[in-house]
LUMLO-29504 format. One record per residue (C-alpha): residue in three letters; residue number from 1; chain; x, y, z. Coordinates in nm, 2 decimals. Layout:
ALA | NUM | A | X | Y | Z
...
This chain:
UNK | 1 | A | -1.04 | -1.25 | 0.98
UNK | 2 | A | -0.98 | -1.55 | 0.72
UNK | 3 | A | -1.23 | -1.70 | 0.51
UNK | 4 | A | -1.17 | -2.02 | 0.38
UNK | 5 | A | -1.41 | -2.09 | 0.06
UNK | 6 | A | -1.39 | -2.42 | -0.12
UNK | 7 | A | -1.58 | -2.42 | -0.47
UNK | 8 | A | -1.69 | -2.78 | -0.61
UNK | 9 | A | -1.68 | -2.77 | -1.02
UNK | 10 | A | -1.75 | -3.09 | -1.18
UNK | 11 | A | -1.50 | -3.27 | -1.42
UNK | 12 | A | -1.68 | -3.24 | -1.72
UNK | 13 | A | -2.08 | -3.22 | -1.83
UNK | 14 | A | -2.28 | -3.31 | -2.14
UNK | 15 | A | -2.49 | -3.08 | -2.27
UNK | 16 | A | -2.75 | -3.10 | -2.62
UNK | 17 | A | -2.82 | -2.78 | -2.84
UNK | 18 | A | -2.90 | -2.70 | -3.21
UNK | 19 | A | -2.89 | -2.44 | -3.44
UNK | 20 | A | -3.00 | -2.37 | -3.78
UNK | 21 | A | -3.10 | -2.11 | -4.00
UNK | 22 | A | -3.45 | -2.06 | -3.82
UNK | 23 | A | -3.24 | -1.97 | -3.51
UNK | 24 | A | -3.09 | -2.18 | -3.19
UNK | 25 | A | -3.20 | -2.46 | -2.94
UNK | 26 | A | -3.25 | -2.47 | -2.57
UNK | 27 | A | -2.96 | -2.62 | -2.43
UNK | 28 | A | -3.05 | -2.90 | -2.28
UNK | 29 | A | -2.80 | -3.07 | -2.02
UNK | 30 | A | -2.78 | -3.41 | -1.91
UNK | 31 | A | -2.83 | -3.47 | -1.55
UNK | 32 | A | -2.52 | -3.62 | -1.43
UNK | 33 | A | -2.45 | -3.99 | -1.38
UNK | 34 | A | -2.76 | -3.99 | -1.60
UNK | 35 | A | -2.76 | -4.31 | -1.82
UNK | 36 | A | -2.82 | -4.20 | -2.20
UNK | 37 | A | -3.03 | -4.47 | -2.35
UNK | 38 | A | -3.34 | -4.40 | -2.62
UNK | 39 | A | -3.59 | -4.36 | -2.30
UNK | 40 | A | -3.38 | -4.08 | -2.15
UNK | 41 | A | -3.31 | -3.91 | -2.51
UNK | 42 | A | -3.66 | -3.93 | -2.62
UNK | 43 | A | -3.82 | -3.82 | -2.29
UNK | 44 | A | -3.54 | -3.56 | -2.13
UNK | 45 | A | -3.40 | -3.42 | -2.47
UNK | 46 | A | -3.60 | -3.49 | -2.80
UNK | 47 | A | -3.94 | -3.45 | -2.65
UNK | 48 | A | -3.89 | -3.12 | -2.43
UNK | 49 | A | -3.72 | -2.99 | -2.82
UNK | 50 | A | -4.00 | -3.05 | -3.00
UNK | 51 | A | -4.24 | -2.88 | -2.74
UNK | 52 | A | -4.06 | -2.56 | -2.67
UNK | 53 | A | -3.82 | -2.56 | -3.01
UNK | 54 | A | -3.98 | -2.63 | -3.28
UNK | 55 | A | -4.30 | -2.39 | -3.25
UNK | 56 | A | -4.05 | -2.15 | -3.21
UNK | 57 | A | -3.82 | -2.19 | -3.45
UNK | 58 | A | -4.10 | -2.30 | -3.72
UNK | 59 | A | -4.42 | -2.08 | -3.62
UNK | 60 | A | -4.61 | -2.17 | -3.97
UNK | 61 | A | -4.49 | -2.54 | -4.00
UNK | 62 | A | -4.15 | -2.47 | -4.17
UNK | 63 | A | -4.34 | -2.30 | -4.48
């Protein structure tokens, strides 16, 4: 019996993380073909960061 598998791996991707003394980021990755203007930063990478992320990595406001 032959099996004949093809896998499809994209070229390249673009992906958004942080890291800092408090700890790491959520990656975030950019959907692909995506067009990266303000709208898709603030809405798919900045705002999802600062919901998840930040109460995380800053529990007591940074102090």
């Amino acid at each position: 019996m032959i099996i004949q598998q093809n896998s499809y791996w994209p070229k390249g991707f673009m992906v958004w993380g942080g890291v800092s003394s408090h700890g790491k980021t959520t990656l975030r990755f950019v959907e692909p073909g995506a067009k990266i203007n303000f709208n898709y930063y603030i809405n798919n990478i900045l705002k999802p960061f600062l919901r998840r992320d930040v109460p995380r990595l800053f529990p007591e406001n940074g102090r």
